[in-house]
C-alpha positions as a Markdown table, in Angstrom:
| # | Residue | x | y | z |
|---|---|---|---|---|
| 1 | Unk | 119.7 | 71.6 | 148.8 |
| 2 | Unk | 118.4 | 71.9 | 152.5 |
| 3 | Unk | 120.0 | 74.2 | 154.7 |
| 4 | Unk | 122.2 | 75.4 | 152.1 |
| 5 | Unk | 121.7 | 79.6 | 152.1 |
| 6 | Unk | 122.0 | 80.8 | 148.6 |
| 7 | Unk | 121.9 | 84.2 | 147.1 |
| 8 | Unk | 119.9 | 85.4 | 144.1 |
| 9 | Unk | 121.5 | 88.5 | 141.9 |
| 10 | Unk | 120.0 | 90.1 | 139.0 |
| 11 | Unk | 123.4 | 91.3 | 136.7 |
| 12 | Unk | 121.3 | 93.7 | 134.5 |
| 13 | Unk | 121.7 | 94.2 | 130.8 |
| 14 | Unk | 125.6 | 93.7 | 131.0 |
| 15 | Unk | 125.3 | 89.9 | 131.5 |
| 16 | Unk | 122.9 | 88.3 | 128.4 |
| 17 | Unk | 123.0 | 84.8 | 129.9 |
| 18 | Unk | 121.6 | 83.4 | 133.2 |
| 19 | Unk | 124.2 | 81.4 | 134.7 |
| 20 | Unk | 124.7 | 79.9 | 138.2 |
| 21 | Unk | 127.1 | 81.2 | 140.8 |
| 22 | Unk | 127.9 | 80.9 | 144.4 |
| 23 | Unk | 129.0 | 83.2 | 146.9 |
| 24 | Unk | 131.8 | 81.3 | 149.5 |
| 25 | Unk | 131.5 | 83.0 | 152.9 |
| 26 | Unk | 135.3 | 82.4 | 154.7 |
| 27 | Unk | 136.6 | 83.6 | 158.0 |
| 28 | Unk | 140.3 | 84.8 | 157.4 |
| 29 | Unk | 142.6 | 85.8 | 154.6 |
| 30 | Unk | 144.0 | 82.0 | 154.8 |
| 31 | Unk | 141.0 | 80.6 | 154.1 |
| 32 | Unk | 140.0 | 83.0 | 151.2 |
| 33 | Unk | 143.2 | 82.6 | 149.9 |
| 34 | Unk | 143.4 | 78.6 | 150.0 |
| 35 | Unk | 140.0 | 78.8 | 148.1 |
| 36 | Unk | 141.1 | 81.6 | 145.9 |
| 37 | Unk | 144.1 | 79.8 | 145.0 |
| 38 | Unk | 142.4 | 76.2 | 144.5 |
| 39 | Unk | 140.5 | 77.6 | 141.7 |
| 40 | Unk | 141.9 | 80.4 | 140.2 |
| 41 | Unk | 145.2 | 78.2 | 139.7 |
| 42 | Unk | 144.0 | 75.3 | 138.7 |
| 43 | Unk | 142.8 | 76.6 | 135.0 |
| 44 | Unk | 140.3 | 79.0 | 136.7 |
| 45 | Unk | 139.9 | 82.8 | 136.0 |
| 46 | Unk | 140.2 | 85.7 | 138.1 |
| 47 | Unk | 137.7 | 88.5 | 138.0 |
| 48 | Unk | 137.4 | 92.1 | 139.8 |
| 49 | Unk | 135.8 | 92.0 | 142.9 |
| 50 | Unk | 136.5 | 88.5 | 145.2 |
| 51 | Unk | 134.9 | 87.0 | 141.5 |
| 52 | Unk | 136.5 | 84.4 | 140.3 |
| 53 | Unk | 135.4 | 82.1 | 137.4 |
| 54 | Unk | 136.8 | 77.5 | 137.9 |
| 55 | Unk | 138.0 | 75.6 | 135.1 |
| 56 | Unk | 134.7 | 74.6 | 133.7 |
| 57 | Unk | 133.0 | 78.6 | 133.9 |
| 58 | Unk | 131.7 | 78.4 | 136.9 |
| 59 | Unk | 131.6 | 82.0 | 138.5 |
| 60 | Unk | 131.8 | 82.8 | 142.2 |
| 61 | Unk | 132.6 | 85.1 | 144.3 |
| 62 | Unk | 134.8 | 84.2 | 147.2 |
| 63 | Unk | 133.7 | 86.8 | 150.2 |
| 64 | Unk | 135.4 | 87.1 | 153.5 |
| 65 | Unk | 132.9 | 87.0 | 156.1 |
| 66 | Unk | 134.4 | 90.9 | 157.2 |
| 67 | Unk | 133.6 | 92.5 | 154.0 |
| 68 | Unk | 129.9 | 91.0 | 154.5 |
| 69 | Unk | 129.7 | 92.2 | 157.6 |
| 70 | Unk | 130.6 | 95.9 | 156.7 |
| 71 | Unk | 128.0 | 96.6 | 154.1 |
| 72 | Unk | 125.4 | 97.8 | 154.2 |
| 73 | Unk | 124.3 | 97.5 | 158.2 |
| 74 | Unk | 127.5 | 98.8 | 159.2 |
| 75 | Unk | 126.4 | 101.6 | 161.6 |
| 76 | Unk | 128.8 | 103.8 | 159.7 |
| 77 | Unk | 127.8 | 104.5 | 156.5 |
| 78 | Unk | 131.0 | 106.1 | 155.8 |
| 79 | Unk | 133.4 | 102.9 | 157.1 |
| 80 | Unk | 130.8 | 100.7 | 155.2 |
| 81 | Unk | 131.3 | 102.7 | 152.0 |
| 82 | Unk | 135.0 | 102.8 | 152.6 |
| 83 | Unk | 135.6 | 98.9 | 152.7 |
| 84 | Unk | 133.0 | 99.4 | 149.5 |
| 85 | Unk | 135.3 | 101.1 | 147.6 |
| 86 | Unk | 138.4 | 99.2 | 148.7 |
| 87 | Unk | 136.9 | 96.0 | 147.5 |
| 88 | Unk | 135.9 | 97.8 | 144.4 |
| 89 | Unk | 139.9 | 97.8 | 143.4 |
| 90 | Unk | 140.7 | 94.0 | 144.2 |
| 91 | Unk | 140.6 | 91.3 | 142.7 |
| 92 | Unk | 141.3 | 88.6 | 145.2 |
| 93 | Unk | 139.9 | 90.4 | 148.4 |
| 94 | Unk | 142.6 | 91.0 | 151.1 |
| 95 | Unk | 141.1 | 91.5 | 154.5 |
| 96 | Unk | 143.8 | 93.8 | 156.1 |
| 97 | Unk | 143.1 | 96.3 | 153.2 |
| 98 | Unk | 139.2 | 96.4 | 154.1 |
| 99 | Unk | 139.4 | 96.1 | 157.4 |
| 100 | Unk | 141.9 | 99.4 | 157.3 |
| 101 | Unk | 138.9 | 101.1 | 155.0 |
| 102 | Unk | 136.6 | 100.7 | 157.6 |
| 103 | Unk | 138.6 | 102.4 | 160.1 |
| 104 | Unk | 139.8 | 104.9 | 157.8 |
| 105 | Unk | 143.7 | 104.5 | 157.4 |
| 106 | Unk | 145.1 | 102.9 | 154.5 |
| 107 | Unk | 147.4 | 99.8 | 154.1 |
| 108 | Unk | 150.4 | 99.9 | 152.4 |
């Protein structure tokens, strides 16, 4: 599709079968929730990560555009590896938590 950006990802040995995915860029926690939500409860799967998988095993990741925006140019490689590690214990991603990563204080 033209003027559709798309993102390639090699899984490595853990994943045996090429299969297509896409990688939804949203603005706020609303919008990564509606999204989220649309697919994960109508007969989809939830994965670690912002990964989900849609009824007919279709995996994507749903990616607020603030967790994008932290790794890996964020200036501070500490903040960026912060909101790295956060996201590295969701499932659906909540912005508040990453955004307090990157700043250093933790959301309870």
């Amino acid at each position: 599709m033209v003027g559709v950006p798309c993102l390639g990802l090699n899984g490595g040995p853990a994943f045996s079968t090429a299969k297509p995915s896409r990688s939804d860029r949203h603005r706020g926690q609303a919008e990564t929730d509606r999204y989220w939500n649309a697919i994960v409860g109508n007969g989809g799967a939830e994965s670690a990560c912002g990964w989900c998988k849609d009824k007919w095993g279709l995996s994507g990741q749903i990616t607020p555009r603030v967790l994008l925006e932290s790794q890996p140019n964020d200036s501070d490689r500490a903040a960026a590896k912060r909101a790295f590690e956060a996201m590295m214990e969701m499932k659906k991603i909540d912005i508040a938590t990453i955004e307090a990563a990157r700043r250093g204080s933790a959301r309870r």
